[in-house]
C-alpha positions in Angstrom: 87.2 203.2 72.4 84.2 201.3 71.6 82.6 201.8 75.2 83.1 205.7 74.8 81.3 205.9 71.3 78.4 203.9 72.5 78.3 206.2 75.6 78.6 209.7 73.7 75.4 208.1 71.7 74.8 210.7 69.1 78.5 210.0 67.4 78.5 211.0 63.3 81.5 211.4 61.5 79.6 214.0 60.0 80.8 216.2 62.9 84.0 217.7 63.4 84.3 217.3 66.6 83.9 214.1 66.7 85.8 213.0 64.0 88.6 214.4 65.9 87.9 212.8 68.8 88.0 209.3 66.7 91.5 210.3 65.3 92.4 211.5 68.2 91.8 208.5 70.0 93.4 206.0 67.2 96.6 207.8 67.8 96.6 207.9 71.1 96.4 204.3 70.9 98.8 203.7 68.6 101.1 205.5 70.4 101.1 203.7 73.5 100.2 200.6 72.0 104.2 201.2 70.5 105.5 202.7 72.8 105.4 200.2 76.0 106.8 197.4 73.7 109.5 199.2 72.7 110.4 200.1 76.8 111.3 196.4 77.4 112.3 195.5 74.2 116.0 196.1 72.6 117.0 198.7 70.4 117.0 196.7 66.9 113.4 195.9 67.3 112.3 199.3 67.5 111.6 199.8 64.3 109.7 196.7 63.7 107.4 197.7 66.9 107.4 201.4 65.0 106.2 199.5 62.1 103.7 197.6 64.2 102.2 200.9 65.8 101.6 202.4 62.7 99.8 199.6 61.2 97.7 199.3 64.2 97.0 203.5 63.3 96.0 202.7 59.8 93.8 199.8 60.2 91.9 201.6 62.7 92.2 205.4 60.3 90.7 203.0 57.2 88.3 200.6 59.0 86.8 202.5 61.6 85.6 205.6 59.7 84.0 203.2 56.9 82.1 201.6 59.7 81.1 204.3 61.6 80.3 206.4 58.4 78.3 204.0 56.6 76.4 202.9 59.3 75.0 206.5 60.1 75.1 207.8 56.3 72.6 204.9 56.2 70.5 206.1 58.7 70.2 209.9 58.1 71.3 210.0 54.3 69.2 208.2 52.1 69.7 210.4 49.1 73.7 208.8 49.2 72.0 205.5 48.2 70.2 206.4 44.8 71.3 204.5 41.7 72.8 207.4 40.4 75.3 208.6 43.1 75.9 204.9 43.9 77.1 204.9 40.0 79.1 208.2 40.6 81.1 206.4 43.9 81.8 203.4 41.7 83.2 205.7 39.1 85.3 207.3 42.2 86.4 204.3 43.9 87.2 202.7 40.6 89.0 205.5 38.9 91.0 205.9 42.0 92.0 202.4 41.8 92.9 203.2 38.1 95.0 205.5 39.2 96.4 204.0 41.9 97.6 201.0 40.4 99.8 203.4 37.4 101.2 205.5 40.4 102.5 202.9 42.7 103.0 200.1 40.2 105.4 199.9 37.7 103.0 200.9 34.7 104.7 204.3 34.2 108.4 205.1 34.6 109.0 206.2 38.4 109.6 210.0 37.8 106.1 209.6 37.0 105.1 208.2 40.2 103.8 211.3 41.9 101.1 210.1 45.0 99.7 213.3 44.6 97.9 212.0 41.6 95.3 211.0 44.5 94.7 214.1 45.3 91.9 214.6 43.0 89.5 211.2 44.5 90.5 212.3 48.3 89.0 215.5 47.4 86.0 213.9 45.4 85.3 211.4 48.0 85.5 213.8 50.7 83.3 216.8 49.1 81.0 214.5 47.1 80.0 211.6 49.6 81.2 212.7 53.1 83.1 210.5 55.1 81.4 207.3 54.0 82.6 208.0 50.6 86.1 209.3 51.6 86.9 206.3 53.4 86.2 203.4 50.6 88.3 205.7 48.4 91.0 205.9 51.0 90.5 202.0 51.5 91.1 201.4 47.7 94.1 203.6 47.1 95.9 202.6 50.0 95.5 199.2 49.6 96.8 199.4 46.2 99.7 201.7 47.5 100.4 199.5 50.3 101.4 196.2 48.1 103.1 197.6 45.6 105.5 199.3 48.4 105.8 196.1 50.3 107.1 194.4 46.5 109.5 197.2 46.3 107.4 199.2 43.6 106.1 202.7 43.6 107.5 205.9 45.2 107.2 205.0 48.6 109.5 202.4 48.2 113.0 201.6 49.4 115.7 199.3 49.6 114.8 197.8 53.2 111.3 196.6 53.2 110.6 197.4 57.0 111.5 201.3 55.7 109.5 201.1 53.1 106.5 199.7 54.9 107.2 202.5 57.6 107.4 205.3 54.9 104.2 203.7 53.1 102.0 203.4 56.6 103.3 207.3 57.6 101.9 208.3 54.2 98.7 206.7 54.0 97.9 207.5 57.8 98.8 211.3 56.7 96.6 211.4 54.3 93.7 209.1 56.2 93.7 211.0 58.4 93.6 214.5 56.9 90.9 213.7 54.5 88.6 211.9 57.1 88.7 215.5 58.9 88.6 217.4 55.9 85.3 215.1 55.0 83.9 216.2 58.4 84.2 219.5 57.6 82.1 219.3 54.4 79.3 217.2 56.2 79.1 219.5 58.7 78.8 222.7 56.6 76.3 220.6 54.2 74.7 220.1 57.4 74.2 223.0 58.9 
């Protein structure tokens, strides 16, 4: 993956096309990276190498866009870095964290734990700061998300912790996925 960025040299995030072509490629690889394992291996590890697959997906749908965006935002987007839209994503990221932490912890009683209470700071990340700004919001909330399933708290969680974990990863790559391209979309258009 690596080699064909470098080669296509002109990759941004900031373009549709390639942003699919990034998730495109990380689930292609998840995908097979799963799938061979679970050829040889018997059936009652297939859901740990399911498991395993999918959090291959996400680190790679979380990591990999904040990388890549930040590194070009830098480089073309200046304006991203003033004091006062650096205040704004702290607000964002923070807030989402806020939020995050009542949804999938147990501050609220559980028929208040809706996940679509993120909706709001996917949407601000993606339409306010791009990609770069999507991701670290993305980062936050499913990081937050993500432990508090594994503990057995939040909406995502159930009885058996490896279902849980799968049902939290499925989520999260759902939604990483989704806003990273719905981010593209708005830098492109801002772009063009």
């Amino acid at each position: 993956r690596s080699w064909l960025l470098r080669r296509s040299g002109n990759f941004s995030l900031n373009r549709v096309v390639d942003a699919f072509a990034l998730v495109g490629a990380i689930v292609a690889t998840s995908i097979v990276g799963s799938i061979l394992p679970a050829l040889v291996t018997p059936p009652d590890t297939l859901l740990a190498w399911r498991v395993w697959g999918l959090s291959t997906a996400m680190g790679m749908l979380l990591f990999a866009p904040l990388v890549i965006a930040w590194r070009s935002e830098w480089d073309t987007r200046r304006e991203l870095f003033t004091t006062r839209r650096l205040a704004e994503l702290a607000i964002a990221v923070v807030g989402a964290g806020i939020v995050a932490q009542v949804v999938f912890g147990a501050v609220v009683p559980r028929v208040f734990q809706f996940p679509a209470f993120m909706l709001p700071f996917f949407i601000w990340g993606a339409f306010r700061f791009g990609p770069a700004g999507n991701s670290l919001t993305m980062i936050v909330i499913c990081l937050i998300g993500g432990i508090h399933t594994m503990t057995g708290a939040g909406p995502l969680a159930m009885p058996q912790i490896d279902l849980s974990i799968l049902r939290g990863q499925a989520t999260s790559a759902l939604a990483a996925g989704s806003f990273l391209l719905l981010a593209s979309v708005v830098a492109e258009r801002r772009e063009a």
